[in-house]
C-alpha positions as CSV (number, residue, x, y, z in Angstrom):
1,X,-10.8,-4.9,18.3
2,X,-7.6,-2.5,18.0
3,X,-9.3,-0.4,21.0
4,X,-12.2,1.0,17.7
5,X,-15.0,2.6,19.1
6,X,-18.6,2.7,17.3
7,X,-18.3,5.7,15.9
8,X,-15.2,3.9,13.7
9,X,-17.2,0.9,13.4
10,X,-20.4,3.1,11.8
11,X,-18.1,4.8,8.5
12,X,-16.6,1.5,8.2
13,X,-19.4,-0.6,7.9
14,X,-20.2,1.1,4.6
15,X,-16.7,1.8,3.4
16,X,-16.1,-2.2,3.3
17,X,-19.4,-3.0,1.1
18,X,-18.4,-0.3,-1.2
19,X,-14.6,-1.5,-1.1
20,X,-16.1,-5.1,-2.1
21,X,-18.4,-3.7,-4.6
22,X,-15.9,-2.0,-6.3
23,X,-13.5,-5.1,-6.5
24,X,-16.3,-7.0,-8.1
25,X,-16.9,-4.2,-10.3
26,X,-13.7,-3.4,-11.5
27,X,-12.7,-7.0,-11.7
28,X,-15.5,-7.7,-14.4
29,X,-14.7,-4.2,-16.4
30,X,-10.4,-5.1,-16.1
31,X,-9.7,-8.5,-15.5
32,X,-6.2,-7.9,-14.1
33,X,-7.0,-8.8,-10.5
34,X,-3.8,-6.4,-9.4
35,X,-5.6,-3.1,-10.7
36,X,-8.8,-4.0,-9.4
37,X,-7.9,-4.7,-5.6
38,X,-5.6,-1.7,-5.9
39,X,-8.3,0.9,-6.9
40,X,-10.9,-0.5,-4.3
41,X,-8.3,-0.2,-1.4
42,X,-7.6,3.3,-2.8
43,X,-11.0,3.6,-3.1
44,X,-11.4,2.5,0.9
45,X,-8.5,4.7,1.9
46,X,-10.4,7.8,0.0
47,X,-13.6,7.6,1.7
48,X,-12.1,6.4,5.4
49,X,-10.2,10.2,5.1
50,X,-13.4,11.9,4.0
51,X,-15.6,10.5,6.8
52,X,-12.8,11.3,9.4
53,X,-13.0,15.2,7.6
54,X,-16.5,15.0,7.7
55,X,-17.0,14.5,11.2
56,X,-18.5,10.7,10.4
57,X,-15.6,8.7,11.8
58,X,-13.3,9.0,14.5
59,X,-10.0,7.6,13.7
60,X,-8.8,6.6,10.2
61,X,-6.3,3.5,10.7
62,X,-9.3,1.9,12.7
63,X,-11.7,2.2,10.0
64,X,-9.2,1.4,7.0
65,X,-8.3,-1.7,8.9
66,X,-12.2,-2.9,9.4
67,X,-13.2,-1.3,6.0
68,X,-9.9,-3.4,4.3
69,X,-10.4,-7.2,5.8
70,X,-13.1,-8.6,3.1
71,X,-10.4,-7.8,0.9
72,X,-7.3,-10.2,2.6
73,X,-6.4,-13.4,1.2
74,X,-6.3,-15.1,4.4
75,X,-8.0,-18.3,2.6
76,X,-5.3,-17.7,-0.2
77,X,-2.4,-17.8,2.6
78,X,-3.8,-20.7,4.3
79,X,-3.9,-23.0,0.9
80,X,-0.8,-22.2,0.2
81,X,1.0,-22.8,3.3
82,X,-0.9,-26.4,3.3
83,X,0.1,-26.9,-0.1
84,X,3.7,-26.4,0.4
85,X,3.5,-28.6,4.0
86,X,1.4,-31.4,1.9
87,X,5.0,-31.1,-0.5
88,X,2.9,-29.7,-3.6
89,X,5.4,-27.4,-4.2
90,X,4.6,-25.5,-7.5
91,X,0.9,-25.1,-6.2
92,X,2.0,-23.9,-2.9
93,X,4.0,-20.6,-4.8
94,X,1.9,-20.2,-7.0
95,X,-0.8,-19.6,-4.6
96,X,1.6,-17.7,-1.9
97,X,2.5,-15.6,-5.1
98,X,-1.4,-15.0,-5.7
99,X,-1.5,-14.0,-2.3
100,X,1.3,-11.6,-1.9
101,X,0.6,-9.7,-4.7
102,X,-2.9,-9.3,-3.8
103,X,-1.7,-7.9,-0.2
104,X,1.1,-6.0,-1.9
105,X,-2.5,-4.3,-4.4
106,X,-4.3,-3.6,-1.4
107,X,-0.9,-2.2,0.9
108,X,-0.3,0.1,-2.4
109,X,-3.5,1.5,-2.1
110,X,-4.0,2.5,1.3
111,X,-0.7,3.9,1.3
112,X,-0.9,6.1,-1.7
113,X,-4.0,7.7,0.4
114,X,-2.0,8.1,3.5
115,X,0.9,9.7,1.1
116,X,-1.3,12.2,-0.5
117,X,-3.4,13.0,2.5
């Protein structure tokens, strides 16, 4: 997908389990969900630039994007659009909030990498 190759697929393969571990992680040591998803997509971003330095990976959008998509609240999206089209209107923003900010955490993240870098 997005025209990768396997030498994108390879770095990001082990990117995304760290990514997720450290969202799991962080989440039980902080409980604000915002900081945790933040660090593990800068977290993601930081090692998808290393292994393109390195040699590992190929291209680094390719491998952000397959190292980031454990971390999208597609199922978080989905509920709330059916909430608000069932007419449960305070659930349905509630959860579309839940779900922005957690894409706004994980946008924030990857593009304080690409700023730095």
């Amino acid at each position: 997908m997005f025209k990768g190759s396997l030498w994108d697929a390879l770095p990001a393969l082990p990117i995304s389990g760290l990514g997720f571990a450290a969202v799991i992680y962080l989440h039980r040591l902080v409980q604000t969900k915002f900081f945790a998803e933040f660090s593990a997509s800068f977290l993601i971003g930081l090692l998808a630039f290393c292994s393109v330095k390195l040699g590992i990976g190929q291209e680094m959008d390719k491998i952000i994007i397959g190292s980031v998509m454990p971390l999208v609240p597609g199922l978080l999206i989905t509920n709330a659009v059916r909430d608000l089209m069932a007419g449960h209107l305070v659930s349905g923003i509630s959860k579309g909030a839940d779900a922005f900010l957690t894409a706004f955490a994980i946008g924030t993240g990857i593009g304080l990498v690409l700023s730095l870098f």
